[in-house]
Rosetta silent file (secondary structure, phi, psi, omega in degrees, C-alpha in Angstrom):
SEQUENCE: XXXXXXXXXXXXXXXXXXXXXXXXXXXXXXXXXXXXXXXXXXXXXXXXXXXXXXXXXXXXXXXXXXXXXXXXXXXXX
SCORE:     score description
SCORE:     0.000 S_00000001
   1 L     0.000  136.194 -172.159   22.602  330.838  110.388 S_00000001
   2 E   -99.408  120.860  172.603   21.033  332.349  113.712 S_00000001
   3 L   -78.371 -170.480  156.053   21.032  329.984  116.742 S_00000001
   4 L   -67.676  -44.769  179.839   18.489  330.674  119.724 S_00000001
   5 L   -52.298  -42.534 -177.864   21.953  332.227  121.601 S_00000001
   6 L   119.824  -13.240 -174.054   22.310  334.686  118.947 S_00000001
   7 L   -83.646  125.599  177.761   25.563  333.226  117.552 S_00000001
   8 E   -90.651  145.422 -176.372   26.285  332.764  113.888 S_00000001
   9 L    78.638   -6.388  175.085   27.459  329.414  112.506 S_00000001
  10 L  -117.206  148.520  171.544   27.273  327.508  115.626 S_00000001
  11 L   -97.793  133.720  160.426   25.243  324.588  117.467 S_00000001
  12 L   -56.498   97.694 -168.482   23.765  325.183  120.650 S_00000001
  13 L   -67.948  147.492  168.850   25.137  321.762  122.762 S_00000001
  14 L  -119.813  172.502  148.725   21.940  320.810  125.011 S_00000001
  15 E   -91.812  146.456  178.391   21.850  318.663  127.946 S_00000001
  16 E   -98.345  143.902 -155.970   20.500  315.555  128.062 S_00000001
  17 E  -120.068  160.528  146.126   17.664  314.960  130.843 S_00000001
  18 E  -128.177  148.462 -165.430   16.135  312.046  132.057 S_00000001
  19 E  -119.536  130.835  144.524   12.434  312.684  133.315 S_00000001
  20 L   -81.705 -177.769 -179.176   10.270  309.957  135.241 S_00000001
  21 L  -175.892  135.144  156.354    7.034  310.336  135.321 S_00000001
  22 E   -64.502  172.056 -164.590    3.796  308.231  136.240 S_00000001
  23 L    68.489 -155.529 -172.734    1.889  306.082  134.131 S_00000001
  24 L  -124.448  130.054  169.880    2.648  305.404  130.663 S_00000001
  25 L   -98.320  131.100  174.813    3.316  308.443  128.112 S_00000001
  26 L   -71.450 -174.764 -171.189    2.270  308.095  124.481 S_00000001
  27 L   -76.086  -51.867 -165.170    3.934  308.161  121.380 S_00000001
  28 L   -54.930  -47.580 -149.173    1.849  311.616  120.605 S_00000001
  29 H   -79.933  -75.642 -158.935    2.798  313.132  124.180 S_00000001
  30 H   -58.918   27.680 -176.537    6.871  312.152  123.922 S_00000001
  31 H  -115.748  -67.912 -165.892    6.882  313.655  119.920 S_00000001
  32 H   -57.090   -7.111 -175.465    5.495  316.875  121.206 S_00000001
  33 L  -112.819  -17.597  160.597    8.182  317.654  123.982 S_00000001
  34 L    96.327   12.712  159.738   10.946  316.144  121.490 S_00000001
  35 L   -20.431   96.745 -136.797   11.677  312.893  123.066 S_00000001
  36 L   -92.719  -52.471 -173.320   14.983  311.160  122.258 S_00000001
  37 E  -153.302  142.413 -168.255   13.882  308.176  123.949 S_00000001
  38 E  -123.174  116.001  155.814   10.341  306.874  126.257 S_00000001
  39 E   -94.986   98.800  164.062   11.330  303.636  128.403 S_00000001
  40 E   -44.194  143.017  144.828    7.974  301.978  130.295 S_00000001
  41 E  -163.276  118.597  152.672    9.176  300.332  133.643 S_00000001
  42 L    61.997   38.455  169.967    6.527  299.245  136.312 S_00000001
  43 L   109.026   -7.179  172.066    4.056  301.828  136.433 S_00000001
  44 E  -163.476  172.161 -165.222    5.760  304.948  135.516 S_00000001
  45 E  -133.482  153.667  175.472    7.991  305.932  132.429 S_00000001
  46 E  -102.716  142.281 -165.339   11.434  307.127  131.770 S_00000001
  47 E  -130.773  117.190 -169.453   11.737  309.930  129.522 S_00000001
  48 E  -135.018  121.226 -175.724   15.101  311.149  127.772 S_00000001
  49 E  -135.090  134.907  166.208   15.414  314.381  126.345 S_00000001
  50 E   -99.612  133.873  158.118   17.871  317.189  125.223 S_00000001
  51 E   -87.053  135.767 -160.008   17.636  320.216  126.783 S_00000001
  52 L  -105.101  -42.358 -169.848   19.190  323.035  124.863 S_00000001
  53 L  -139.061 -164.958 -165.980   18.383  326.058  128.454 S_00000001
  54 H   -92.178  -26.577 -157.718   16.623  326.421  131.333 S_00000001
  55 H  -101.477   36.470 -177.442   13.601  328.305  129.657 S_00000001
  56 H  -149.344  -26.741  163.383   13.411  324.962  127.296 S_00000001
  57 H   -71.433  -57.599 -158.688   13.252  322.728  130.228 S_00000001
  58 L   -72.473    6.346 -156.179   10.664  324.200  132.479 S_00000001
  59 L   -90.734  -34.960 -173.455    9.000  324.516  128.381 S_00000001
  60 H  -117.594    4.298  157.120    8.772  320.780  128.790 S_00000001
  61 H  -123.900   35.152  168.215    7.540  320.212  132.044 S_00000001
  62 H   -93.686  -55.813 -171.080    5.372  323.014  131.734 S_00000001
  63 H   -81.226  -41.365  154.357    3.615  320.859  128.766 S_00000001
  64 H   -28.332  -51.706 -170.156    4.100  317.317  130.910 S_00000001
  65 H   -59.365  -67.413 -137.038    1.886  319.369  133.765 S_00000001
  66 H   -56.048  -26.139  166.097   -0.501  320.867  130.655 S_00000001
  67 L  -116.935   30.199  177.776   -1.036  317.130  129.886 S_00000001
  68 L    75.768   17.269  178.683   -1.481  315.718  133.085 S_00000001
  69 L   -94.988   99.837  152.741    1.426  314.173  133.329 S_00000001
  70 L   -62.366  104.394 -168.031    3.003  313.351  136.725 S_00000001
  71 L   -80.093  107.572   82.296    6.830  314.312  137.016 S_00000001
  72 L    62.088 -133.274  153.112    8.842  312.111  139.232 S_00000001
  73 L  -143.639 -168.235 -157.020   12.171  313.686  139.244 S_00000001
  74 E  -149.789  146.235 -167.769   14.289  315.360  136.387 S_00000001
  75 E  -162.643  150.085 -154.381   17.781  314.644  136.415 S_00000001
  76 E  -106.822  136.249  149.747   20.973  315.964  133.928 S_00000001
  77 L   -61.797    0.000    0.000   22.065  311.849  132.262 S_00000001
């Protein structure tokens, strides 16, 4: 089996991120970027995600911009 790394037989470990953001993000929005977990609090939303690289991160606040989505900060859990 072929990871993204190029390495056979092995899993790729990701990091896990947490993203604020403003507003409220939907169910639709946090599916497409692969959302582990979407917490509302007060007016903006926490957003927890594994990251597997760097080119998979800006991948998902690259789509966050593409939907209008205001980022916060981004932070390693």
């Amino acid at each position: 089996m072929m990871t993204p790394m190029g390495r056979v037989g092995t899993e790729q470990e990701g990091v896990v991120y947490q993203i604020v953001v403003r507003g409220e993000v939907g169910e639709s929005a946090a599916e497409e970027i692969g959302a582990q977990r979407v917490q509302p609090m007060r007016g903006r939303t926490l957003i927890v995600v594994e990251i597997i690289d760097q080119a998979h991160l800006h991948g998902v606040l690259d789509r966050l911009a593409d939907l209008n989505i205001e980022i916060e900060s981004v932070n390693p859990a």
